[in-house]
C-alpha positions in Angstrom: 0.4 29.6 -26.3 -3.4 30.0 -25.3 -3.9 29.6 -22.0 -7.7 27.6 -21.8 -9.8 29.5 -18.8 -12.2 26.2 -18.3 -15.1 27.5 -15.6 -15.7 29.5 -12.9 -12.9 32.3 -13.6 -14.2 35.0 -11.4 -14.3 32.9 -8.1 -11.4 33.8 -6.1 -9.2 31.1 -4.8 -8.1 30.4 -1.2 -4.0 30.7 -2.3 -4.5 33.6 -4.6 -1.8 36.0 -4.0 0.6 33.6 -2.8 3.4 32.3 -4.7 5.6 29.2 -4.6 8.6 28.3 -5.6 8.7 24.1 -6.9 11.9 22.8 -7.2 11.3 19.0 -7.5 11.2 16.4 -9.5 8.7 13.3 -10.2 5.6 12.8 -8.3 5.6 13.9 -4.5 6.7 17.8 -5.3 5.3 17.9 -8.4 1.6 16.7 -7.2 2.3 19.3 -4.2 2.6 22.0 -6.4 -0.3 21.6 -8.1 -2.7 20.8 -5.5 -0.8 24.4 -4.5 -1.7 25.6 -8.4 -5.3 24.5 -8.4 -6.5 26.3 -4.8 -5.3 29.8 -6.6 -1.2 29.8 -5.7 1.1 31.0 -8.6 3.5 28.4 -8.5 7.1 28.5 -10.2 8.1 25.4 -11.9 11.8 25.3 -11.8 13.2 22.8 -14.0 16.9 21.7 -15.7 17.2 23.3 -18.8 17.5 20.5 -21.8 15.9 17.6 -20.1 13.2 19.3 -17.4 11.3 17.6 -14.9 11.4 13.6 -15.9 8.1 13.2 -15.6 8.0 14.9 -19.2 8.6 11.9 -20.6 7.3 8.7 -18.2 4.2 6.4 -19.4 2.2 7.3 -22.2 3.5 10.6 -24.1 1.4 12.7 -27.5 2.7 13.6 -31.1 5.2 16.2 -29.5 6.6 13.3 -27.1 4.9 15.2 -23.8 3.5 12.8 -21.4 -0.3 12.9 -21.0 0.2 13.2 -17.4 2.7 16.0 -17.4 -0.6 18.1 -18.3 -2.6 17.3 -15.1 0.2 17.3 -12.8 1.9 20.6 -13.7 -1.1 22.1 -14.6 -1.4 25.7 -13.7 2.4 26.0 -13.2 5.0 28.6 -14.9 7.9 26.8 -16.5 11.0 27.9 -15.5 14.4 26.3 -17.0 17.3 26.9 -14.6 20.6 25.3 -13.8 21.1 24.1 -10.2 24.3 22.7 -10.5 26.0 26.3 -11.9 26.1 29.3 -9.0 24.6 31.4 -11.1 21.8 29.6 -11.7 21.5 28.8 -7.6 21.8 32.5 -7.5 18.7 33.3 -9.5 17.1 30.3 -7.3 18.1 32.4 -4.0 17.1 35.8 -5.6 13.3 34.7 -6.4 13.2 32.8 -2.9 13.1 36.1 -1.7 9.9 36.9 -4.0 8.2 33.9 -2.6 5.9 33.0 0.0 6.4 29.5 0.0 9.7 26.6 -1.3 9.0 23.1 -1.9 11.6 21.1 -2.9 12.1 17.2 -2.6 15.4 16.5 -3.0 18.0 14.3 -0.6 18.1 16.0 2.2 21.6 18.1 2.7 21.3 19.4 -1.1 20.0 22.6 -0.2 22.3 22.8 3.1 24.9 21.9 0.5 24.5 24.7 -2.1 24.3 27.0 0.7 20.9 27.5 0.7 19.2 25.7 4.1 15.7 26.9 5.2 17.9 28.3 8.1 20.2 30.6 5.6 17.3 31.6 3.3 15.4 33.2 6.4 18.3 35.4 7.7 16.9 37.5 4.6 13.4 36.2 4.3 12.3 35.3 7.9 8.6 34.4 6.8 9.7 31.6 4.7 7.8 28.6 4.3 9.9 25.5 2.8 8.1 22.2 2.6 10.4 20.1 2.6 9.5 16.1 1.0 11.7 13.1 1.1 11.6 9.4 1.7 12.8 9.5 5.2 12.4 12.7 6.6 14.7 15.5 7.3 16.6 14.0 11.0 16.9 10.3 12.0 19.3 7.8 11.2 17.9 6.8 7.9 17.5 11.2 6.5 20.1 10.2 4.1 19.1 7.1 2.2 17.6 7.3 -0.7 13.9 6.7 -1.0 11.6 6.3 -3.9 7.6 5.7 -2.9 8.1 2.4 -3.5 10.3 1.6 -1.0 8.8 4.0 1.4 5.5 1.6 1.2 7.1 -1.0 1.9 9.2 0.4 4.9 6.0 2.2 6.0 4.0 -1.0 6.2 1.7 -0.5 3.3 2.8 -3.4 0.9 2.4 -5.7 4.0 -0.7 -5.8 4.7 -1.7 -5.8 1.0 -1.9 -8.9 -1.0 -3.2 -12.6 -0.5 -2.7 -14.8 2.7 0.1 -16.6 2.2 1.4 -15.2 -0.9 3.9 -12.1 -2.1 3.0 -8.5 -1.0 1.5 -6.7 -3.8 1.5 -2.7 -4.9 -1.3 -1.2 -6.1 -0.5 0.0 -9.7 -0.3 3.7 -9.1 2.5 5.9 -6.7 0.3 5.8 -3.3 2.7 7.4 -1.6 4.3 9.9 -3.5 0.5 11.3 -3.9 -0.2 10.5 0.1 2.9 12.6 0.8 2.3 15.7 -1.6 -0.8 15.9 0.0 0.3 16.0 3.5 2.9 18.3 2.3 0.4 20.6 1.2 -1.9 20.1 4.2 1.5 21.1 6.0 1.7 24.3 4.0 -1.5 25.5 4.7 -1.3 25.1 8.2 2.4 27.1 8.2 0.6 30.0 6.3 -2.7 29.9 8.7 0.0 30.4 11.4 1.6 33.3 9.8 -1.1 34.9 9.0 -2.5 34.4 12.1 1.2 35.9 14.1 1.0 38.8 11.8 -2.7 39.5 12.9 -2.5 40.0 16.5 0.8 41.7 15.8 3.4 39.4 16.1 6.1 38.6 13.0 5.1 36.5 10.8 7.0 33.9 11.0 7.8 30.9 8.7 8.8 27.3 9.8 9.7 24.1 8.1 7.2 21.3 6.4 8.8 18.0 7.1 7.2 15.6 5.0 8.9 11.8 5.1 7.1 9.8 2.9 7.4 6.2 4.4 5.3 8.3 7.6 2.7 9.9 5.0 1.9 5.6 4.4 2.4 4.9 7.9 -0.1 7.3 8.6 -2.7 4.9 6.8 -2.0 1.7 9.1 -5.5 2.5 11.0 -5.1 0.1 14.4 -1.8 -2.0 14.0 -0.3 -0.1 16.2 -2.0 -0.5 19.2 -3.1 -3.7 18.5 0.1 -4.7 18.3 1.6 -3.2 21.2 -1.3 -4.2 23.4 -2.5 -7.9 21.7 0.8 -8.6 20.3 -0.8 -9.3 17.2 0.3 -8.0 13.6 -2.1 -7.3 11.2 -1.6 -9.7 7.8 -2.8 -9.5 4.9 -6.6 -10.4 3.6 -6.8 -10.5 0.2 -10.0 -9.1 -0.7 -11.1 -8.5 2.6 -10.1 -6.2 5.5 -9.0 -8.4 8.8 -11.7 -8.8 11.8 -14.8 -7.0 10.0 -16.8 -9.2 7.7 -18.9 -8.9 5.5 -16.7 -6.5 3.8 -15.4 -8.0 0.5 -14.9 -8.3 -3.4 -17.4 -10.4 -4.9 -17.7 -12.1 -8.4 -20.4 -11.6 -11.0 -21.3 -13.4 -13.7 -20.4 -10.5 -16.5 -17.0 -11.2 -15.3 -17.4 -8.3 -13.0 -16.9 -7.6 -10.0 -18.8 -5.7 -7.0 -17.9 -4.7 -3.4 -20.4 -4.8 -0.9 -19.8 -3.5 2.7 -22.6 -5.2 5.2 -20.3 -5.3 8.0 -23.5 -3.9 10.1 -25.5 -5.8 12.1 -28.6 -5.2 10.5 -26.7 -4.6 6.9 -26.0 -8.0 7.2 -29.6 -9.3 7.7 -30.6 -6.9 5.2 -28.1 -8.4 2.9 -28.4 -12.3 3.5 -32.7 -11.9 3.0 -31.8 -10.0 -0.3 -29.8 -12.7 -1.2 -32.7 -15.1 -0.9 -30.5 -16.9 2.7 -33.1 -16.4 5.5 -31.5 -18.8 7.4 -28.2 -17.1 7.7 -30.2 -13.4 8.1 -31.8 -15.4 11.6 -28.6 -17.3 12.5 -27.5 -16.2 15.6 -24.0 -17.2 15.2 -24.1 -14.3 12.9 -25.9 -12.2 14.4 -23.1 -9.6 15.5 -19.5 -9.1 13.7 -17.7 -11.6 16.3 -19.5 -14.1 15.2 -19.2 -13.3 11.6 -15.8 -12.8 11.8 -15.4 -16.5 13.0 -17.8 -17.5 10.5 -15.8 -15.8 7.9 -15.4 -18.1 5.1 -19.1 -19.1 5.2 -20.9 -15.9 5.1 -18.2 -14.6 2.0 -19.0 -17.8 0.1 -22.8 -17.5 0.6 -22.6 -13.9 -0.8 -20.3 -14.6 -3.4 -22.2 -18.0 -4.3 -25.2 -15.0 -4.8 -23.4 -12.6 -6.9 -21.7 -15.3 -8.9 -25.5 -15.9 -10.6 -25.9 -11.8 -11.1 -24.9 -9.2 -13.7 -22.8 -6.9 -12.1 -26.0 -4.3 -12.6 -28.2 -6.6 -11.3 -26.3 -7.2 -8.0 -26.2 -3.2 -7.4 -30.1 -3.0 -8.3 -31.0 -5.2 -5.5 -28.9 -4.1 -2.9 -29.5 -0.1 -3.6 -33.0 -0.4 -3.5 -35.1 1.6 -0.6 -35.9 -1.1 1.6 -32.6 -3.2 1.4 -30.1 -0.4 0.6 -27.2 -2.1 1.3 -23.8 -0.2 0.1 -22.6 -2.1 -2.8 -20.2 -0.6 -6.1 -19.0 -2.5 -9.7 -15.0 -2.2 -9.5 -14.8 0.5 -12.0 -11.7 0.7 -14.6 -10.7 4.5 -15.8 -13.3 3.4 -19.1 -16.3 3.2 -16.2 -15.1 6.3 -14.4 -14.9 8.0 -17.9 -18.6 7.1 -19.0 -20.3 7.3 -15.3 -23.3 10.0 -15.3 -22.4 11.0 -11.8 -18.7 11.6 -12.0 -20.0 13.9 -15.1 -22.6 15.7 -13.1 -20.3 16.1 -10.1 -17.4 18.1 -12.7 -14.7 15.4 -12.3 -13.5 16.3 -15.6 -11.5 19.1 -16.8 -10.6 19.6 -20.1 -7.2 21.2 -21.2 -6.2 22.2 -24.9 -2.1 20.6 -25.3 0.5 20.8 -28.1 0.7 23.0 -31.5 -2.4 22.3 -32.2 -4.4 22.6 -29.2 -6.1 19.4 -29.2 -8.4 18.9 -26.2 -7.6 16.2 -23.1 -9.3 15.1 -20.5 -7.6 15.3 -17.1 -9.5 14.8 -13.5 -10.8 17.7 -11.4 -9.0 17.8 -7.8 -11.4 17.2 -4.7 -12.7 18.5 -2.3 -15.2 21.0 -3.9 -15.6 24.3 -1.9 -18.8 26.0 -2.6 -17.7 29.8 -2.4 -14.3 29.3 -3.3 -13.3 26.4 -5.8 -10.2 25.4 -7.7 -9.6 25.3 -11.1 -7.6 23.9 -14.1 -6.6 27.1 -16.1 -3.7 25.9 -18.5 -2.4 22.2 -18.7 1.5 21.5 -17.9 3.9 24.0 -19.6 6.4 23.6 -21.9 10.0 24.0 -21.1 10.8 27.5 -20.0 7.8 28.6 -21.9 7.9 31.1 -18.9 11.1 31.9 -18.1 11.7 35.0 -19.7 8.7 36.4 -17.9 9.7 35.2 -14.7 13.1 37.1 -14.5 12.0 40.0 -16.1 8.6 40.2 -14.7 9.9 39.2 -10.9 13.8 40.3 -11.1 14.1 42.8 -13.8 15.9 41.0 -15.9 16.9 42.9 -18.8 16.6 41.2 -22.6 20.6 41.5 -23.0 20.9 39.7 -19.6 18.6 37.1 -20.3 20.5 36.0 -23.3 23.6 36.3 -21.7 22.0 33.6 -19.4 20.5 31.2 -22.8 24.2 31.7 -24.4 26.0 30.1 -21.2 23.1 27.8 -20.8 22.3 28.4 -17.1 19.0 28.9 -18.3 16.3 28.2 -20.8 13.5 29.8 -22.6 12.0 30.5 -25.3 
């Protein structure tokens, strides 16, 4: 295998030096990982032997039967093929744990407890442990033990809601918000355990590790901005819009006659004038009804019809022209499809793209770059997802001195796989 350096190889990363162990499978771990992988962290990939992690083989997959986004989101990682449901594979698990900074796993919560191997049990020998620790309802509370995909978490979180058209079925946007919102909180939550280590071993204290508890109905609950207190002060619950966003207006999705479409946000008071003289309706830039974003609020349906009435006689392009210019400059985008993103000069000049080489024959892919950019020290794709125990073999030996007889001892009783 040829590992593909892509830019930048000499910076050093924020996590180099630390190493995490991934046991997970599907989105929430696996995207935790390698936001883990790109900031610099050698991260373990631990998957079953035979199968490995199912996202392997979900949505679109190449000529080897590899899905196309098992290379971004295992990017960076070392594939290791172990058995969790035979002790000695649980044993190898406990023995690298040791070797390891950081766990994150996402399983139901009790498995770990179950196999004898709780955060709590794992420090009596490794006291500056950090375990993230991801599932749909958290780690305590009466609901810890149901199960809980993202999709339901969104909906128990309040996410699907608030999104979809008055009166009509809540909707989901087609992508796995919250697996992704979670696996980023769950890394935010690493981070801060390691700043907190490293900041007890500095002024001479131990070094201690702690638990990440990342539910991930509370990482889409975190999103739900002011229903809360508007709620528990007003009463009032927050429905959903449509194309809009309740109480600020004008903040919407507008149609154009390319069979685009273009967002403009003019929910400012002199955004809106701006806006409305652009738009060739004086009147309604001078209206005083309008005038702040109470009134335009209770003026709703008027002002999105004027605006849409506008764009509706516009190119897409067109539209964004008039509003972006100096003296109007009024922030306004074209809903973009991946094909726009793809093609878009800026996203290109800002290095959202990353290429990887995949499969026997190295063929080239496109994956996205992972914000935010740090100036001095800035992440990097280095290899795309692995194959199955590609790395086994150097794991053990390399980490747990695995001799070559032992290691096919291991292949010949299948507790482990590698090539």
């Amino acid at each position: 295998r040829v590992h593909v350096f892509l830019r930048r190889m000499s910076a050093k990363r924020p996590l180099s030096g630390i190493r995490v162990l991934e046991l997970s499978q599907f989105i929430a771990g696996g995207w935790t990982g390698a936001l883990l992988a790109y900031w610099g962290a050698d991260v373990i990939k631990v998957e079953p032997p035979g199968l490995g992690d199912g996202i392997r083989k979900w949505r679109k997959l190449d000529e080897t039967g590899t899905s196309l986004w098992w290379y971004s989101i295992a990017r960076n990682k070392k594939s290791l093929a172990v058995d969790l449901r035979q002790d000695e594979g649980r044993d190898i698990i406990r023995q690298l744990v040791a070797k390891c900074d950081v766990l994150v796993e996402n399983f139901k919560p009790g498995t770990l407890e179950k196999w004898h191997m709780s955060p709590t049990t794992l420090r009596e020998s490794h006291p500056s442990l950090i375990v993230a620790r991801i599932s749909g309802y958290g780690q305590t509370g009466p609901y810890r033990s149901k199960p809980g995909f993202a999709s339901v978490c969104e909906a128990f979180g309040g996410f699907r809601y608030v999104n979809g058209m008055p009166g009509g079925p809540p909707i989901r946007p087609n992508l796995s918000i919250g697996d992704t919102l979670a696996a980023q909180n769950a890394a935010l939550g690493v981070l801060l355990a390691l700043l907190s280590r490293q900041k007890a071993s500095a002024t001479g204290g131990v070094g201690e590790g702690q638990d990440v508890d990342c539910a991930i109905y509370e990482s889409v609950f975190g999103l739900m901005e002011a229903c809360v207190p508007e709620y528990d002060r007003l009463g009032e619950v927050r429905e959903p819009a449509g194309t809009t966003v309740t109480g600020i207006v004008p903040t919407g999705t507008y149609p154009c006659k390319d069979g685009h479409w273009v967002v403009i946000g003019a929910n400012g008071d002199s955004l809106f004038k701006r806006l409305m003289v652009a738009a060739g309706r004086h009147d309604l830039a001078d209206d005083p009804r309008l005038a702040s974003n109470e009134g335009r609020v209770t003026h709703q349906e008027e002002v999105d019809g004027a605006i849409a009435a506008w764009t509706s006689t516009l190119a897409s392009h067109e539209v964004q022209q008039i509003l972006e210019a100096g003296l109007v400059s009024v922030p306004v985008g074209t809903i973009y499809s991946v094909r726009d993103m793809c093609s878009d000069p800026h996203y290109i000049a800002r290095g959202m793209f990353e290429q990887v080489h995949t499969g026997p024959t190295q063929e080239p892919l496109k994956i996205p770059a992972i914000p935010p950019k740090l100036t001095k020290t800035p992440g990097q794709t280095n290899w795309a997802g692995p194959r199955l125990g590609e790395h086994t073999k150097e794991i053990l030996a390399g980490l747990l001195g695995m001799s070559e007889s032992g290691l096919s001892d291991l292949c010949e009783k299948r507790i482990i796989q590698a090539e």
